[in-house]
mmCIF file of the N, C-alpha and C atoms, coordinates in Angstrom:
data_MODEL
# 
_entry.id   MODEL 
# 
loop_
_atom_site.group_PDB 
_atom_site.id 
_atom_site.type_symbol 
_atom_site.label_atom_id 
_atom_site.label_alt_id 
_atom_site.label_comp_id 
_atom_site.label_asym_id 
_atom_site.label_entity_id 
_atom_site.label_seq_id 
_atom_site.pdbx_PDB_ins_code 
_atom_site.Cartn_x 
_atom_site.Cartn_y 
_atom_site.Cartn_z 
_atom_site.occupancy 
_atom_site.B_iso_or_equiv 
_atom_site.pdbx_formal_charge 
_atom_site.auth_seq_id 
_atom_site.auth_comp_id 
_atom_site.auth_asym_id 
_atom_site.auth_atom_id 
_atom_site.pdbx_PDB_model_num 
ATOM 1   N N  . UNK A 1 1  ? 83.429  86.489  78.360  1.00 0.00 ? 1  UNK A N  1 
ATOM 2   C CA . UNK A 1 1  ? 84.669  87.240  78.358  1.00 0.00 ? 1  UNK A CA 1 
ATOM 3   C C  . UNK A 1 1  ? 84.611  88.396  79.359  1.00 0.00 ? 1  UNK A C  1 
ATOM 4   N N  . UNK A 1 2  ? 83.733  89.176  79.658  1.00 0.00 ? 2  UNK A N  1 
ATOM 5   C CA . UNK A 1 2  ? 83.325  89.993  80.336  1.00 0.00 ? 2  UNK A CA 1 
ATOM 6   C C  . UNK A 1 2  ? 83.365  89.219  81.859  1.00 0.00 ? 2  UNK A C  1 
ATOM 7   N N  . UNK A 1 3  ? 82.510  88.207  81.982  1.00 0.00 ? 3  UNK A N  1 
ATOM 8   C CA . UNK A 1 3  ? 82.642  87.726  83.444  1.00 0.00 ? 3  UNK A CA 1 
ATOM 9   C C  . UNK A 1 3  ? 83.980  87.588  83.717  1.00 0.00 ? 3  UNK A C  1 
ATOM 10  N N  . UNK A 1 4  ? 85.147  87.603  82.783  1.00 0.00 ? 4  UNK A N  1 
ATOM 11  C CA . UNK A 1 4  ? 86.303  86.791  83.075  1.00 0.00 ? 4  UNK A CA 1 
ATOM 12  C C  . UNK A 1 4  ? 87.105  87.799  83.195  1.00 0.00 ? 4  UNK A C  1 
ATOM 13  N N  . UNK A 1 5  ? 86.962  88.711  82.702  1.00 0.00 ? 5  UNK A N  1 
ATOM 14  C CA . UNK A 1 5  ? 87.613  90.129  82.777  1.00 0.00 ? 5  UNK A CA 1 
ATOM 15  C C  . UNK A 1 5  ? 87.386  90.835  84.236  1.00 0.00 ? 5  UNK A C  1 
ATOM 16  N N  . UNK A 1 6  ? 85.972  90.690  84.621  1.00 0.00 ? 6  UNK A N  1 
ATOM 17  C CA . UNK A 1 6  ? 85.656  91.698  85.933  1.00 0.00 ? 6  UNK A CA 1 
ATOM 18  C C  . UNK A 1 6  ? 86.417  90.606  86.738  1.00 0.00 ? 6  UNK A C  1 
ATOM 19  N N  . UNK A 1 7  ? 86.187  89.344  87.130  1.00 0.00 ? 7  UNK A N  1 
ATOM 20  C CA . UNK A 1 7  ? 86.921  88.737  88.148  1.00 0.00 ? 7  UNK A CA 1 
ATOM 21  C C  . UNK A 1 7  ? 88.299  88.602  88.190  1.00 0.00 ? 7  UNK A C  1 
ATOM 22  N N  . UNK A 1 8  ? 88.996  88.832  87.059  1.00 0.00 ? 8  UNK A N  1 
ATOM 23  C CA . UNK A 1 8  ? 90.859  89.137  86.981  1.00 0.00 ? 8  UNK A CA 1 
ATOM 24  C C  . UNK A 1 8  ? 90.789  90.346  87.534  1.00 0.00 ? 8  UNK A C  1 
ATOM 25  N N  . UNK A 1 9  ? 89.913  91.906  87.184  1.00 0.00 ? 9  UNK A N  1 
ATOM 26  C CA . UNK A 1 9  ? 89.812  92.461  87.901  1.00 0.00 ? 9  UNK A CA 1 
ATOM 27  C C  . UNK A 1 9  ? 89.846  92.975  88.953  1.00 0.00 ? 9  UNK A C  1 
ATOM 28  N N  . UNK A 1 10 ? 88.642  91.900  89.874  1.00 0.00 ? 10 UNK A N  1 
ATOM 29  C CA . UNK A 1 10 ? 88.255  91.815  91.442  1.00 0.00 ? 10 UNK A CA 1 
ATOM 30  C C  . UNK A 1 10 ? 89.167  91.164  92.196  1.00 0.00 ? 10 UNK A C  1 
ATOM 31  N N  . UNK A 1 11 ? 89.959  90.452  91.269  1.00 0.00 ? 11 UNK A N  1 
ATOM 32  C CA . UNK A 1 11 ? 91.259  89.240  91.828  1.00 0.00 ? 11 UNK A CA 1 
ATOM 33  C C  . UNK A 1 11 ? 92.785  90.526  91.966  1.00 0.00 ? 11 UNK A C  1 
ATOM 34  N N  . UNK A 1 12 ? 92.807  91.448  91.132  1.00 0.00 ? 12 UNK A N  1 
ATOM 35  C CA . UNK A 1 12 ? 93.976  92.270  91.119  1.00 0.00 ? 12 UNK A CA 1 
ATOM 36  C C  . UNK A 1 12 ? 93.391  93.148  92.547  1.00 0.00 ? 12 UNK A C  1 
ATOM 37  N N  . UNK A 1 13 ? 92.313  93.483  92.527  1.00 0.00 ? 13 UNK A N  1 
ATOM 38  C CA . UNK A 1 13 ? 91.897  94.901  93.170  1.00 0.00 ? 13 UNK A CA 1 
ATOM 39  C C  . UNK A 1 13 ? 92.361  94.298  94.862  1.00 0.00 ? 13 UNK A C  1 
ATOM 40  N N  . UNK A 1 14 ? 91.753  93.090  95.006  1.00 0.00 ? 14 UNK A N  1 
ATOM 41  C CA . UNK A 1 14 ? 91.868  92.760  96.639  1.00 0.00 ? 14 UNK A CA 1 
ATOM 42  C C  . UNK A 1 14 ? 93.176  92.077  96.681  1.00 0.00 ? 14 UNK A C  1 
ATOM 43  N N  . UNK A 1 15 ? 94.118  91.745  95.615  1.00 0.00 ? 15 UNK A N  1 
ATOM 44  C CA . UNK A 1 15 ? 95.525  91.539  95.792  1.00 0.00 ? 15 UNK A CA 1 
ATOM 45  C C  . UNK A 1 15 ? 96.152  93.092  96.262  1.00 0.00 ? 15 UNK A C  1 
ATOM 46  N N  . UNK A 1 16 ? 95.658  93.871  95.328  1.00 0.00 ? 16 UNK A N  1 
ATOM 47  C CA . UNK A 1 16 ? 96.511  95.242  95.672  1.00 0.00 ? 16 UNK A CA 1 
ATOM 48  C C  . UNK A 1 16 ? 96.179  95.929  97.381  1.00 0.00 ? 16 UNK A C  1 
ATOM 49  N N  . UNK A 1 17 ? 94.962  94.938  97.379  1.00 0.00 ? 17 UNK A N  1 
ATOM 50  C CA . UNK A 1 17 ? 94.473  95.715  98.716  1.00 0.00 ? 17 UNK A CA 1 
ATOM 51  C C  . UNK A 1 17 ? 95.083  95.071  99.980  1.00 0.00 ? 17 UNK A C  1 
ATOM 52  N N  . UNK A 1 18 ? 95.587  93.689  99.432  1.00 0.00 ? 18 UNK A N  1 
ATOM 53  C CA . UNK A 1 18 ? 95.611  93.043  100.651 1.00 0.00 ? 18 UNK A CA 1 
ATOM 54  C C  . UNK A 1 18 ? 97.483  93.256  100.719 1.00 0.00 ? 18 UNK A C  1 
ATOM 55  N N  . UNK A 1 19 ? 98.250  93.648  99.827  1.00 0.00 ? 19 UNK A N  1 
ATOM 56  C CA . UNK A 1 19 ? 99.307  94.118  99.716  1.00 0.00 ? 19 UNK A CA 1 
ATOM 57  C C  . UNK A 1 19 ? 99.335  95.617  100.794 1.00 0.00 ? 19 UNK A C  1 
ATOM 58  N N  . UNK A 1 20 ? 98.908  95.981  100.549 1.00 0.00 ? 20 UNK A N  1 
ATOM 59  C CA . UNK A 1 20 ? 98.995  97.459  100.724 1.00 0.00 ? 20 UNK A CA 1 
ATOM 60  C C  . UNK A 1 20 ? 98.615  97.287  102.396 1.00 0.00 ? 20 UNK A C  1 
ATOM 61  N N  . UNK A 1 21 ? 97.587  95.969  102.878 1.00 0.00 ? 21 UNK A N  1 
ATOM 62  C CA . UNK A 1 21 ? 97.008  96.167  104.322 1.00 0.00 ? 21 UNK A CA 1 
ATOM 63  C C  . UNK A 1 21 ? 98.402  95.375  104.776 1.00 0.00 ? 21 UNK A C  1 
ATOM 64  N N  . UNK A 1 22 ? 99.423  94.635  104.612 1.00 0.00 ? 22 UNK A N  1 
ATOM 65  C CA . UNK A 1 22 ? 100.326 94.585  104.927 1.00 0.00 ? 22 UNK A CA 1 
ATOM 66  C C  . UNK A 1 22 ? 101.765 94.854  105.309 1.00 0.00 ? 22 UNK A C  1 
ATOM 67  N N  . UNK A 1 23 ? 101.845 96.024  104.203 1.00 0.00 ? 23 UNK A N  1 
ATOM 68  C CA . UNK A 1 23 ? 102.696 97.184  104.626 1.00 0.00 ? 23 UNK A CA 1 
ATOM 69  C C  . UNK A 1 23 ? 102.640 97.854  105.471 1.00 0.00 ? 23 UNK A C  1 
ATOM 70  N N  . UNK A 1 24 ? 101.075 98.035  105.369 1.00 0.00 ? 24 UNK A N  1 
ATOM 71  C CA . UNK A 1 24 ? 100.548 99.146  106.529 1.00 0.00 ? 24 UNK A CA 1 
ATOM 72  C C  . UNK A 1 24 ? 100.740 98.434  107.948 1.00 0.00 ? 24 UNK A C  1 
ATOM 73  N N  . UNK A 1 25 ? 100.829 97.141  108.131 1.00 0.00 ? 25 UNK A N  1 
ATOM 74  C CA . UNK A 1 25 ? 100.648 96.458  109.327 1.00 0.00 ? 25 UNK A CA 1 
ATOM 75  C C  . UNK A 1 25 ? 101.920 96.508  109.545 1.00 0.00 ? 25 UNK A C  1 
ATOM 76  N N  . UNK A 1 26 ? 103.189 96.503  108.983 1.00 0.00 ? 26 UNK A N  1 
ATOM 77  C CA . UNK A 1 26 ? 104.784 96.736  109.117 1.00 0.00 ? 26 UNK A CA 1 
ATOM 78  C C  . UNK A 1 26 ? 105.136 98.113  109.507 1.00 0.00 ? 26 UNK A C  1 
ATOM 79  N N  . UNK A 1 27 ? 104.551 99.031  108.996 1.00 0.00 ? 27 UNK A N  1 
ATOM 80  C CA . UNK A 1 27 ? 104.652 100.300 109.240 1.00 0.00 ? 27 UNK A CA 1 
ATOM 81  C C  . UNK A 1 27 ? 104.173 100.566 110.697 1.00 0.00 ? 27 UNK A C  1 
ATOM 82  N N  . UNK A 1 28 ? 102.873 100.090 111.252 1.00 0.00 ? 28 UNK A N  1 
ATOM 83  C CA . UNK A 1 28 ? 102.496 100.466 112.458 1.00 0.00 ? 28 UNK A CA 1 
ATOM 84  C C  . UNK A 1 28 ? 103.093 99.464  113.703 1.00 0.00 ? 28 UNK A C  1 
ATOM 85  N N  . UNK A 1 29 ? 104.048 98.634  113.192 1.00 0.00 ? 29 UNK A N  1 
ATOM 86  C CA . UNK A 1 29 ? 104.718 97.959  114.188 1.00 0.00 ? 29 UNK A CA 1 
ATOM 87  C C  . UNK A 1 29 ? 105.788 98.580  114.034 1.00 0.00 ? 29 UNK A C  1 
ATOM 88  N N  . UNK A 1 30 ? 106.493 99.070  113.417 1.00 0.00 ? 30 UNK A N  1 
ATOM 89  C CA . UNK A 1 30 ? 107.638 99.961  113.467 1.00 0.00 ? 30 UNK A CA 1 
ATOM 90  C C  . UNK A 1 30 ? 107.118 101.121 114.058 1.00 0.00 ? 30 UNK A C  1 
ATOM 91  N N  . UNK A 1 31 ? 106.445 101.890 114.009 1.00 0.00 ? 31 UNK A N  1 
ATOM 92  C CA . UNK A 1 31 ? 106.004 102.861 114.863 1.00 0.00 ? 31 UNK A CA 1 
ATOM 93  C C  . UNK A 1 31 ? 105.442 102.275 116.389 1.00 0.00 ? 31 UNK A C  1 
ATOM 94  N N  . UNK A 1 32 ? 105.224 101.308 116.356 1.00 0.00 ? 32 UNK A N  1 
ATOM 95  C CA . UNK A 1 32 ? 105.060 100.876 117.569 1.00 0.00 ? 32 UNK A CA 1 
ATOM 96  C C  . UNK A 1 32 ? 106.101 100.681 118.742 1.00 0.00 ? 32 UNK A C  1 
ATOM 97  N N  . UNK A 1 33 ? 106.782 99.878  117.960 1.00 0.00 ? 33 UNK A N  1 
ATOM 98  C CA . UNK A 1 33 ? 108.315 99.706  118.631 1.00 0.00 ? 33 UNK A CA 1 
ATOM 99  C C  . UNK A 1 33 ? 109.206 101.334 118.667 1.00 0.00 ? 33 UNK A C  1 
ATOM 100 N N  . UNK A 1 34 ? 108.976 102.429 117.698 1.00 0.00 ? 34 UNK A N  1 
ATOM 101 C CA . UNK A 1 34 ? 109.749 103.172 118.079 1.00 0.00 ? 34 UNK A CA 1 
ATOM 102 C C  . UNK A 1 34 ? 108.994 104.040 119.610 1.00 0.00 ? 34 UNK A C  1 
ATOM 103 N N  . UNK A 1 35 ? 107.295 103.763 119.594 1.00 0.00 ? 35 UNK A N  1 
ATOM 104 C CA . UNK A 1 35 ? 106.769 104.574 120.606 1.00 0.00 ? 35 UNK A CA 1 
ATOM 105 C C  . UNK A 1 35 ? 107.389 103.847 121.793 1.00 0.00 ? 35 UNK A C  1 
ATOM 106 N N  . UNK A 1 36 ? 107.599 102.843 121.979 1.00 0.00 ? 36 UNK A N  1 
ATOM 107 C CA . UNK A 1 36 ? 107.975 102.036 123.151 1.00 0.00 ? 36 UNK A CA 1 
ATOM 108 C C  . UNK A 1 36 ? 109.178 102.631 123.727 1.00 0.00 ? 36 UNK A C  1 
ATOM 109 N N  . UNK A 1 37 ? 109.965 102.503 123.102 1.00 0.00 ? 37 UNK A N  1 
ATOM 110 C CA . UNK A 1 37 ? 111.835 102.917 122.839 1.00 0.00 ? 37 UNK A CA 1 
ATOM 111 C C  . UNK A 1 37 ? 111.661 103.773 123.335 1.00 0.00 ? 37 UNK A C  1 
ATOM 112 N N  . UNK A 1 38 ? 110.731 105.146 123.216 1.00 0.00 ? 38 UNK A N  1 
ATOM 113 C CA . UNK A 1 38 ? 110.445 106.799 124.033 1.00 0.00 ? 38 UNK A CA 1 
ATOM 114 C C  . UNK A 1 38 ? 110.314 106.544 124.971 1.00 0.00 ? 38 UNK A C  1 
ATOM 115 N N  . UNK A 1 39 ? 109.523 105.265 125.620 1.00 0.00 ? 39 UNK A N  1 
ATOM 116 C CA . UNK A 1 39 ? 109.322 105.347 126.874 1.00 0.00 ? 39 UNK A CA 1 
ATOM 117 C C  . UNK A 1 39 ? 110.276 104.684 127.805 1.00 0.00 ? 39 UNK A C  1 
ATOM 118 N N  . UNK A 1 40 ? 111.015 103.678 127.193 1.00 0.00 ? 40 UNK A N  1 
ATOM 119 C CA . UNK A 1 40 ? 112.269 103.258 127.450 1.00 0.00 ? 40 UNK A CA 1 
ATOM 120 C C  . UNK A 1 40 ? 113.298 104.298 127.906 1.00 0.00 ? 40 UNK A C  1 
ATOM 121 N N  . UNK A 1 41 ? 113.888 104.961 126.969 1.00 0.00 ? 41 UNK A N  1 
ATOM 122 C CA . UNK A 1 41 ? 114.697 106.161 127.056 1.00 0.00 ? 41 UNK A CA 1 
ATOM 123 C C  . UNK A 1 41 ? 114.528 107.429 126.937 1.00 0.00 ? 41 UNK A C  1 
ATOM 124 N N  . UNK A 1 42 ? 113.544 107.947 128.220 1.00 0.00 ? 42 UNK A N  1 
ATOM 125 C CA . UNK A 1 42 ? 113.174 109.160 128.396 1.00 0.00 ? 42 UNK A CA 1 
ATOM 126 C C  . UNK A 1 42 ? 113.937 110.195 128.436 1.00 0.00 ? 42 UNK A C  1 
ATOM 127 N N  . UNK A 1 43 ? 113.720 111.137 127.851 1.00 0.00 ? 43 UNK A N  1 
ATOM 128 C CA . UNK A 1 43 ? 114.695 112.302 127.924 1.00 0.00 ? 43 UNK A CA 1 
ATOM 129 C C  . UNK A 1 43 ? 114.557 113.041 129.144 1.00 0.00 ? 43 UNK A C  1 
ATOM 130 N N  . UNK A 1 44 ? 115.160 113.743 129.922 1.00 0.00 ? 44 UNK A N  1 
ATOM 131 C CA . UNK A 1 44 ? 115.459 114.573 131.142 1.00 0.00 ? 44 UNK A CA 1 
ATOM 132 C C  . UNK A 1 44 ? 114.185 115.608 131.609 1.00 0.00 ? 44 UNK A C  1 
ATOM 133 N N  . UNK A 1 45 ? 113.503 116.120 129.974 1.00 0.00 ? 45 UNK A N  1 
ATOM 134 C CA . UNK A 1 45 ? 112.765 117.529 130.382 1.00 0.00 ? 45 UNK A CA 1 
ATOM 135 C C  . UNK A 1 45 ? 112.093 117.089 130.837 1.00 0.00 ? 45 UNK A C  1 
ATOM 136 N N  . UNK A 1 46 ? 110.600 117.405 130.255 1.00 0.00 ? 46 UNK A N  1 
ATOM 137 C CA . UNK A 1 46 ? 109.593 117.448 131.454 1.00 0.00 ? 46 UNK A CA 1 
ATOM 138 C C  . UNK A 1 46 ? 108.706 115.966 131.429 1.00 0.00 ? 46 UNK A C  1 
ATOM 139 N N  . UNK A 1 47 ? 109.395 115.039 130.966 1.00 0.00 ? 47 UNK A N  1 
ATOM 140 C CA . UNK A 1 47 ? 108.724 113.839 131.228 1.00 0.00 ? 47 UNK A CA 1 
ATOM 141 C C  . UNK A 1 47 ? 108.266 113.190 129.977 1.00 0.00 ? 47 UNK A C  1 
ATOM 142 N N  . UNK A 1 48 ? 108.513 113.619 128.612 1.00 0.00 ? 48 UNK A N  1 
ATOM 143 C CA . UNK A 1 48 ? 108.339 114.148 127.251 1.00 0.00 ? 48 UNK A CA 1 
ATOM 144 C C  . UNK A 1 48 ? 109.283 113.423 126.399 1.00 0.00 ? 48 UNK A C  1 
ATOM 145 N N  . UNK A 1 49 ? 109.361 112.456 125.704 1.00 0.00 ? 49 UNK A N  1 
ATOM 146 C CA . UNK A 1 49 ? 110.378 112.145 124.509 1.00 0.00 ? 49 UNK A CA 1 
ATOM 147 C C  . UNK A 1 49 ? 110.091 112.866 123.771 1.00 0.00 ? 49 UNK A C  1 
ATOM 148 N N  . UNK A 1 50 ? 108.936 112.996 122.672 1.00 0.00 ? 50 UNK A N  1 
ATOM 149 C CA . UNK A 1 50 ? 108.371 114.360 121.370 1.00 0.00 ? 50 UNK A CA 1 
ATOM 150 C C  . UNK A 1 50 ? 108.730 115.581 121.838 1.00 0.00 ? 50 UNK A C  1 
ATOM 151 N N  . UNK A 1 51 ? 108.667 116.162 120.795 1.00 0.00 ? 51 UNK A N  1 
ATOM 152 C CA . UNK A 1 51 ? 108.448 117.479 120.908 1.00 0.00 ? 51 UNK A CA 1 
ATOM 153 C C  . UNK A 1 51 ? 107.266 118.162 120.541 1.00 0.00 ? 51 UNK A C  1 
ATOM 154 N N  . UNK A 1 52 ? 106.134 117.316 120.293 1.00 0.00 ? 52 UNK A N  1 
ATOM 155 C CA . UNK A 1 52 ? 104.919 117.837 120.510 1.00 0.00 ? 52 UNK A CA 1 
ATOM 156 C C  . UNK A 1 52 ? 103.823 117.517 121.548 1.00 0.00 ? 52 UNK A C  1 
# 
């Protein structure tokens, strides 16, 4: 019962993990595409889309 418990366990833990590494992989393509877009449509000042 114990073996069967830790591996539902180990089976939730790398579901949640492998959930979570997929969001994250959506998130940094959306930030990807918006870094692009800056360089696409540069603003006038000094060569700079951010403001940092």
């Amino acid at each position: 019962m114990g073996a069967l418990l830790l591996v539902l366990l180990l089976a939730l833990i790398l579901g949640g993990a492998g959930f979570a590494v997929h969001i994250l992989w959506w998130i940094a393509i959306i930030v990807l595409v918006v870094w692009a877009l800056g360089f696409v449509f540069r603003g006038s000042g000094n060569g700079r889309w951010y403001r940092w």
